[in-house]
Steps between C-alpha positions, in 0.01 A plus 500: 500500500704380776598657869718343766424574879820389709386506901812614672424629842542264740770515766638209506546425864651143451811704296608612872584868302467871456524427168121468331494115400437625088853634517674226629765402223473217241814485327570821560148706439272561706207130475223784403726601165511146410079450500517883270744356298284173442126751454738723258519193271136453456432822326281676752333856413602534928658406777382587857624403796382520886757609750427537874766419741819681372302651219771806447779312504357242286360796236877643576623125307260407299378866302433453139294674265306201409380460829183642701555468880230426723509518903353248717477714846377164724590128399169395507549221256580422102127593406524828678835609327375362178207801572768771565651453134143429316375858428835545291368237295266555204203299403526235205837380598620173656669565822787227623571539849848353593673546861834680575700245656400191285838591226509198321173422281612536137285715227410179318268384816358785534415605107315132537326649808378787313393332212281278704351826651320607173180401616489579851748452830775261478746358806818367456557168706731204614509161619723513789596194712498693870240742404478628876440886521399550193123560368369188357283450176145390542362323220124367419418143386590655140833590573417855473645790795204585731751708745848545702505429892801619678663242680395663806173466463490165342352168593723162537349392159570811351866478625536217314464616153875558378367750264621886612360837396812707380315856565600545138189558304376721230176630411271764307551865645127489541500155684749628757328856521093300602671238687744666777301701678262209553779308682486413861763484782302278751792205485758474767784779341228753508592571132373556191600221246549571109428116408135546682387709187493147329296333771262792450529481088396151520176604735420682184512176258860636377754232394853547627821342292800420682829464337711259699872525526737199475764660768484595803804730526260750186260531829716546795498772704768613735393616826822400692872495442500105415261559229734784348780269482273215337372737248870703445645148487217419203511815359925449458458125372279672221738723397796260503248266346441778171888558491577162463263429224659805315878298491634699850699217686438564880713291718210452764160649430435498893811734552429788240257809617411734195354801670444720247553448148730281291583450143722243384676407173633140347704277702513694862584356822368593830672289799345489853397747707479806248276776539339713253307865601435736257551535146728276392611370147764225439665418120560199353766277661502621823578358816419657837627274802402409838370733773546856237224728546376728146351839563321674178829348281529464161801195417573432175602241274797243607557717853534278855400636818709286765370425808410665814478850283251760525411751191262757555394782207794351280540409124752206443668471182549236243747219626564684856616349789370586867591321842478344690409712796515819302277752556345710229305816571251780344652664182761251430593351150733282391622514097558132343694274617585710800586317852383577826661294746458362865401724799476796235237789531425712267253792517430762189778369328572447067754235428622443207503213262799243638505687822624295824437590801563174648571513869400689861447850294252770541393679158256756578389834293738385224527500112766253433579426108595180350774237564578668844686249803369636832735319783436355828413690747406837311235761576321792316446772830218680288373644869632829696259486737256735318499444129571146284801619242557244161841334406528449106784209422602491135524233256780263601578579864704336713369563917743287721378328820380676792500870348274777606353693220367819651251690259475692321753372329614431151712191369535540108563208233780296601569630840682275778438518814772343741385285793396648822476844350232780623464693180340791543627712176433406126700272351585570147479283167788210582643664815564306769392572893713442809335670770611338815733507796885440451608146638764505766616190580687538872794209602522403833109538567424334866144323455298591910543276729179386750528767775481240858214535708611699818308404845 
């Protein structure tokens, strides 16, 4: 039987922030949802976590039903929170205690961790070239862990061994529950150290296994804003990494942030700078170009995004054009083979299979059938200044350039609209809509002259 304790409460005054460091993001969730994530895959029977600084708003973020939250009043060190979250725990189970801003250790470390804690406390480790600031591993003439010093507190010889404590460690319920309140703060934090259990285990003629990692990015924590870009810069690579091994093309894996989720089908593109957030899904044969941003989209199959476009809460159909610089908001979807052109938005708005709506237009609150032409130029006004009112365009319309379709309004099958019209009554089946001002063309017309500056 398995628990995770994730230690969550400190401040995290190197951040510079009034944001509590746990919820600073990692491609786009908060670094604390990552480490759940990561205890979620090990099968636990619980999850607790200690909060302290920011404890609401992290709860706020954070609230699940598979987790028990524990509150750490005064920072008084990892041993001391690990005692705030212990009583929740119950006797006979092993108990791995991870940390709240170290995101990217994967399961597979840590299920080799726990399995090395069957018979009694187990720390993960790592050989580290600069291992200054980090607790280092003392070991006997036998090789075997006799304690952790801090770096703090450590000799020059001591300073030399490259080998780091990670703080990771798991143990027996029962281990953790004799050994913490024996620990000490008489060392130059004033604090009360989890790894000092296993200084006091081995006291009792316990042996303590270590499990050492082979990376040093699985250990690192991030207590400043350099070490969240090294670790959001990892965390990306990874992810590009995965994609590309699944048959996703990515122009540059450095210039692609996924922060949320992204599913991908056979032969897609991704060029540079594209961002992912949310929920999104792309078909096969898909090509989404440089600089778009995808909000919670689903593309499908043979459909290219152009570049410089933004889609937000959309569904794209099969073989659809968008872009470049078109604009795509909540509520809109586009039928097959539909085009959405350059420096288009669209908000709440159905188009129909072979749609265009090509250039400088405006489609918002609209339910637009198939194989309608929507000129230059046009706009939907869906907005009186109180309510949002829907335009419905028929099958095979015909919208010239730079007309103003004021809803509600009604434009049945085969309607034309003529250019620079402002069409505020229904249109019938195959009618055809003037509704602007008569020319007058007037001979003899005297351009103004430049009026002379008087003194």
């Amino acid at each position: 039987m398995l628990e995770v304790v994730i230690l969550a409460a400190g401040q995290g005054t190197r951040m510079k922030s009034d944001l509590p460091k746990v919820l600073h993001p990692i491609a786009g969730r908060p670094m604390l949802a990552h480490v759940i994530d990561t205890a979620r895959e090990l099968g636990p029977t619980a999850i607790h976590v200690v909060i302290g600084h920011g404890a609401e708003r992290v709860r706020e973020q954070l609230a699940a039903d598979d987790i028990t939250w524990a509150v750490q009043e005064e920072q008084l060190g990892t041993g001391h929170a690990t005692m705030q979250a212990l009583p929740n725990t119950a006797p006979g189970s092993t108990v791995l205690v991870l940390f709240g801003d170290v995101p990217l250790t994967p399961a597979s470390t840590l299920e080799a961790l726990v399995d090395a804690a069957r018979e009694g406390p187990a720390l993960l480790t790592a050989i580290l070239e600069d291992a200054s600031g980090y607790g280092r591993i003392v070991r006997n003439d036998r090789g075997e862990l006799v304690g952790v010093v801090e770096d703090k507190d450590a000799s020059p010889e001591q300073r030399a061994i490259r080998e780091i404590n990670t703080g990771v460690l798991a143990a027996p319920q029962e281990d953790l529950a004799h050994y913490l309140p024996l620990v000490k703060n008489n060392n130059n934090q004033a604090e009360y150290y989890l790894p000092d259990v296993l200084g006091l285990a081995v006291r009792d003629g316990r042996h303590i296994a270590t499990f050492t990692t082979g990376s040093e990015l699985e250990i690192l924590g991030i207590n400043d804003r350099v070490q969240l870009n090294t670790v959001e810069r990892e965390y990306q690579r990874r992810q590009a990494e995965k994609l590309m091994r699944e048959g996703v093309s990515i122009a540059d894996a450095g210039r692609l942030d996924i922060r949320g989720s992204l599913t991908c089908g056979r032969n897609v593109f991704l060029d540079v700078n594209v961002i992912i957030e949310g929920e999104v899904s792309l078909g096969d044969d898909v090509s989404i170009g440089a600089n778009c941003v995808l909000c919670d989209v689903e593309v499908r199959d043979g459909a290219q995004i152009h570049p410089m476009s933004h889609v937000q809460e959309a569904v794209i159909g099969n073989n659809c054009s968008v872009g470049p610089f078109a604009r795509l908001r909540p509520g809109t979807v586009l039928g097959d083979a539909a085009r959405v052109g350059n420096f288009v938005e669209t908000k709440k708005a159905n188009i129909g299979r072979g749609s265009k709506v090509n250039h400088l237009t405006y489609i918002g609150d609209c339910d637009m059938g198939a194989d309608v032409n929507i000129g230059a130029g046009t706009i939907t006004c869906n907005y009186d200044g109180v309510n949002k009112h829907t335009t419905r365009i028929g099958d095979g319309v015909f919208v010239g350039s730079n007309s103003t379709l004021v809803a509600p309004l009604d434009i049945r099958q085969g309607g034309f609209v003529a250019a620079g019209s402002t069409v505020t009554k229904e249109v019938g089946a195959e009618e055809l809509a003037v509704a602007r001002g008569k020319q007058r063309n007037i001979a003899g017309w005297q351009r103004p002259g430049r009026r002379e500056d008087k003194d």
